[in-house]
MISE-900020 format. One record per residue (C-alpha): chain; residue in one letter; x negated, y negated, z. Coordinates in nm, 3 decimals. Each point is the difference from the previous one (the first is absolute). Last residue first. Layout:
N
@cadena:A, residuo:A, px:X, py:Y, pz:Z
...
This chain:
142
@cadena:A, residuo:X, px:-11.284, py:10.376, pz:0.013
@cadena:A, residuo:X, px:-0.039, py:0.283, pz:0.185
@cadena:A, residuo:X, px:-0.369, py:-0.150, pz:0.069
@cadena:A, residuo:X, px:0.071, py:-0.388, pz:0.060
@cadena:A, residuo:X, px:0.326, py:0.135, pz:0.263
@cadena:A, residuo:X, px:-0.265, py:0.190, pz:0.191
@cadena:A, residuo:X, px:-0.238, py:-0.261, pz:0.029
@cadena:A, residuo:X, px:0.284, py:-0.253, pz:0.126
@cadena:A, residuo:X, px:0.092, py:0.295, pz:0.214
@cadena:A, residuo:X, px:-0.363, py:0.003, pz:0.162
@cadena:A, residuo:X, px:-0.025, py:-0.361, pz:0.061
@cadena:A, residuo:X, px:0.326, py:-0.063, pz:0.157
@cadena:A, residuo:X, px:-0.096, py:0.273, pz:0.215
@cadena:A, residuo:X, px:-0.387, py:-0.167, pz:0.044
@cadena:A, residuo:X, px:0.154, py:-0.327, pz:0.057
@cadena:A, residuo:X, px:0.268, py:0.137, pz:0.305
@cadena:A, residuo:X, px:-0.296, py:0.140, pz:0.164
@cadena:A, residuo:X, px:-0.196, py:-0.314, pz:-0.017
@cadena:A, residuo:X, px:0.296, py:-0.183, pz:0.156
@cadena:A, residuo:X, px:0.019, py:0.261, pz:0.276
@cadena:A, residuo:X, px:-0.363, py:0.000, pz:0.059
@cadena:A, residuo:X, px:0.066, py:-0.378, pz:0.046
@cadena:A, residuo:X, px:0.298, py:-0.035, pz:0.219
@cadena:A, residuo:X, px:-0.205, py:0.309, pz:0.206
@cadena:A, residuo:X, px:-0.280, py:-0.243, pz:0.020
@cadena:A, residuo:X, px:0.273, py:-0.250, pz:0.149
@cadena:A, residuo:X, px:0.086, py:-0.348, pz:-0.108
@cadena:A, residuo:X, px:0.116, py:-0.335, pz:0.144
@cadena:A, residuo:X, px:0.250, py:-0.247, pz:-0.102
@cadena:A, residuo:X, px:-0.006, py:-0.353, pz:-0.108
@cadena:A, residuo:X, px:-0.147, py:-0.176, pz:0.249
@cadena:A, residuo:X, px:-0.066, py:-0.329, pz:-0.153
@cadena:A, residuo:X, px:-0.309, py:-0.188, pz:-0.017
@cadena:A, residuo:X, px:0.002, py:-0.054, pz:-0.351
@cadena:A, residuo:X, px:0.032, py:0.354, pz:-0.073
@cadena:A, residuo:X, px:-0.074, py:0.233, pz:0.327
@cadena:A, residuo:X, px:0.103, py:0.442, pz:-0.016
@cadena:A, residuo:X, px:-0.100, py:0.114, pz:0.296
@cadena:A, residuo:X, px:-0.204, py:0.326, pz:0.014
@cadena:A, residuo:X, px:0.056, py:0.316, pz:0.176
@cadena:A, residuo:X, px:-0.219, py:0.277, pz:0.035
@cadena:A, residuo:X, px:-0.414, py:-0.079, pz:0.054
@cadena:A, residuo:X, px:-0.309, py:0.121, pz:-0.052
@cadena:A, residuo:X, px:-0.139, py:-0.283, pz:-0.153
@cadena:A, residuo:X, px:-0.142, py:0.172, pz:-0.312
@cadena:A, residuo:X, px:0.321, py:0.190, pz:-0.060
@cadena:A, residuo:X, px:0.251, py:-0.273, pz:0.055
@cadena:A, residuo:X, px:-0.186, py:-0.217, pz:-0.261
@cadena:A, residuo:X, px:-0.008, py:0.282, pz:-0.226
@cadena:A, residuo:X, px:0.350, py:0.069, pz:-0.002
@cadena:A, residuo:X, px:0.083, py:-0.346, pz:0.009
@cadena:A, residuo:X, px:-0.186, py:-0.082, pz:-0.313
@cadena:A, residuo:X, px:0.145, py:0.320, pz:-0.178
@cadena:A, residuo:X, px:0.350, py:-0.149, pz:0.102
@cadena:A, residuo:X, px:-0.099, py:-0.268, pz:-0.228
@cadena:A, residuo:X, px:0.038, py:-0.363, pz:0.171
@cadena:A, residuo:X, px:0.240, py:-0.265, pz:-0.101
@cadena:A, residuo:X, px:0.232, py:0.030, pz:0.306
@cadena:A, residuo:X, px:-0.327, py:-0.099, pz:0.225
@cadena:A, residuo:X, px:-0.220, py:0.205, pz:0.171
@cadena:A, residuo:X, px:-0.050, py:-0.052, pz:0.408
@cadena:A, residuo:X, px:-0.336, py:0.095, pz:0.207
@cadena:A, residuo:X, px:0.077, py:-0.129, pz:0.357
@cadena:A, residuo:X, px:-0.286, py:-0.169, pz:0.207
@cadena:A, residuo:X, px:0.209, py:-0.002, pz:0.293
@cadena:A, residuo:X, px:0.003, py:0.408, pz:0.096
@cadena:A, residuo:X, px:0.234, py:0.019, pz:0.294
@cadena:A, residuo:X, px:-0.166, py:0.096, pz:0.327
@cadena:A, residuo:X, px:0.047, py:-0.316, pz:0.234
@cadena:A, residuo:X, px:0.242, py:-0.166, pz:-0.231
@cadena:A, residuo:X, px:0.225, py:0.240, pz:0.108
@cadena:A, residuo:X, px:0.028, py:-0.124, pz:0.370
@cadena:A, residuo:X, px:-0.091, py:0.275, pz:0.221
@cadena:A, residuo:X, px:0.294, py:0.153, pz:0.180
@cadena:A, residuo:X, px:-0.020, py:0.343, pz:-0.126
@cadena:A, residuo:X, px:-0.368, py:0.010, pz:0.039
@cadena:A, residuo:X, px:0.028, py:0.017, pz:0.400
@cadena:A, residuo:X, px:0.164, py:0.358, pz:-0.123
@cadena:A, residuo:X, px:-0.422, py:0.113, pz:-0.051
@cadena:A, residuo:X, px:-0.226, py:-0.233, pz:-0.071
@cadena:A, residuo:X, px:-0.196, py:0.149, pz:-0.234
@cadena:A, residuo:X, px:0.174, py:0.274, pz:-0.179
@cadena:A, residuo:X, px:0.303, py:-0.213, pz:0.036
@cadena:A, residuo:X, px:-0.151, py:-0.270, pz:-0.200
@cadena:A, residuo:X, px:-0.184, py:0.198, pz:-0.277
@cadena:A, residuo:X, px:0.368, py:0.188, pz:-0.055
@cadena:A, residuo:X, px:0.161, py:-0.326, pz:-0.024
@cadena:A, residuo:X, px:-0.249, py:-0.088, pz:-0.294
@cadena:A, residuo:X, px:0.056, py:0.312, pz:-0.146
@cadena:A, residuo:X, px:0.379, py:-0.036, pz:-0.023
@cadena:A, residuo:X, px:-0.066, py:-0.342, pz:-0.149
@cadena:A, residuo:X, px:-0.028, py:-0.365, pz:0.075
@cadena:A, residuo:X, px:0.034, py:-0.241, pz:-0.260
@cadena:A, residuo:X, px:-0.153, py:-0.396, pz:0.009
@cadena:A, residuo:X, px:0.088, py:-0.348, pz:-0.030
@cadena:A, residuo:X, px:0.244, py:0.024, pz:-0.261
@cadena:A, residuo:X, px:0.174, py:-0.355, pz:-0.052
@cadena:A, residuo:X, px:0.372, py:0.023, pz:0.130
@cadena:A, residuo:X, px:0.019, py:-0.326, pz:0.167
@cadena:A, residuo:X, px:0.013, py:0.097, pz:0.310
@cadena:A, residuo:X, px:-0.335, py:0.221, pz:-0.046
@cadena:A, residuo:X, px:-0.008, py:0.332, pz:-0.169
@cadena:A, residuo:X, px:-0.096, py:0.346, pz:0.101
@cadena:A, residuo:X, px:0.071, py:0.238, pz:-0.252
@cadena:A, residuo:X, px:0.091, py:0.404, pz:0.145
@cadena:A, residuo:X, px:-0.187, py:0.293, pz:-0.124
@cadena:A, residuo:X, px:0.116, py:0.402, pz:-0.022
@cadena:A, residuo:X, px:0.384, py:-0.048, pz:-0.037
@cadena:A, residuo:X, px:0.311, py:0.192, pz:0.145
@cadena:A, residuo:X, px:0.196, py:-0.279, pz:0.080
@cadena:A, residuo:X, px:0.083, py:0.038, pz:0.350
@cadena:A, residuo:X, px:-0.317, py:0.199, pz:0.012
@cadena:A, residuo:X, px:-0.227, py:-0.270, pz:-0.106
@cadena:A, residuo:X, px:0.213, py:-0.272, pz:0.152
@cadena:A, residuo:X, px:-0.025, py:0.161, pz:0.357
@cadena:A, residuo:X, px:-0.364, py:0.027, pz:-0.015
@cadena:A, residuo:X, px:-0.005, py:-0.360, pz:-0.134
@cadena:A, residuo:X, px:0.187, py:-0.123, pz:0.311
@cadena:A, residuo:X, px:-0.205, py:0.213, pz:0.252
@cadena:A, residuo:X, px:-0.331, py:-0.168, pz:-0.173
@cadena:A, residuo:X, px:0.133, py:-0.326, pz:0.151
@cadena:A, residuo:X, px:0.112, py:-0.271, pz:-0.203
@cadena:A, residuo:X, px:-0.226, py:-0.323, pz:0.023
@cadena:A, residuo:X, px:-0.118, py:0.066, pz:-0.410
@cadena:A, residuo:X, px:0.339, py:-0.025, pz:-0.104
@cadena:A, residuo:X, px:0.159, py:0.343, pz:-0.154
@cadena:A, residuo:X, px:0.139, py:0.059, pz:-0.369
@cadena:A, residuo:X, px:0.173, py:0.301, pz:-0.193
@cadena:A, residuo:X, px:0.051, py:-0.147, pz:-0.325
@cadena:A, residuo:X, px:0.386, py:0.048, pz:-0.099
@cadena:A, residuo:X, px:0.021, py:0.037, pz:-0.415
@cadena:A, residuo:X, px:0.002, py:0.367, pz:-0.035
@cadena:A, residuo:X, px:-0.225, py:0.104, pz:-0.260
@cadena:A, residuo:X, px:0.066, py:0.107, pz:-0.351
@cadena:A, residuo:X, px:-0.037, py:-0.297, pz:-0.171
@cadena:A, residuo:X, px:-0.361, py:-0.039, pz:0.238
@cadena:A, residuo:X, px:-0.122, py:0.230, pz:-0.235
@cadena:A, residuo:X, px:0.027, py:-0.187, pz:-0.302
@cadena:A, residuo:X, px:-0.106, py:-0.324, pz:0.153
@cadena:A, residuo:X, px:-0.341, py:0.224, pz:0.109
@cadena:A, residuo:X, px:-0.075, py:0.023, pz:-0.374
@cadena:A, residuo:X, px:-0.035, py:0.312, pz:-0.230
């Protein structure tokens, strides 16, 4: 199964900060929106980095509230890991898994196309392996 299929299911709106917003401002879009990782992207809407919950945490366990107005592209990670709408979700899955990481933007061409969550994933894999087990039982009673 492909990422394309996945992202069928997906809302549309990318959830997206600019790398001079202050940590407060992605704070308040991660529970305003109820999402784990937020894309940071220049003016022209090219990624430039993500910042997750984590990566707030690491902030605020150093620096205390002073970390709430840090600029995000002080802590986000820059050298983002993307997959295309091509890739297997087993790709991702592994990818995700060796990196240690969450959320993943979705990039063809240099466009943003969406971004995905391990739990996107595990739900995907979840849905195979039903589809999977009636398709079995349907090939036995038949």
């Amino acid at each position: 199964m492909s990422v394309a299929i996945m992202l069928e299911g997906k809302s549309k709106n990318i959830i997206s900060a600019a790398p001079e917003d202050k940590i407060s401002d992605v704070v308040a879009l991660l529970a305003k929106h109820r999402i784990g990782a937020v894309i940071i992207c220049n003016d022209a809407g090219k990624v430039k980095g993500i910042i997750s919950e984590r990566d707030v945490v690491r902030e605020l366990a150093r620096d205390g509230a002073a970390a709430l107005e840090t600029p995000v592209s002080k802590c986000m990670t820059s050298k983002v890991l993307s997959c295309t709408n091509e890739d297997t979700i087993n790709h991702v899955m592994e990818v995700m898994t060796a990196n240690r990481f969450r959320h993943m933007p979705v990039i063809n061409d240099g466009n943003l196309l969406g971004i995905i969550s391990i739990g996107d994933v595990v739900k995907c894999k979840i849905e195979q392996a039903e589809r999977d087990a009636q398709d079995m039982r349907d090939y036995i009673a038949s």
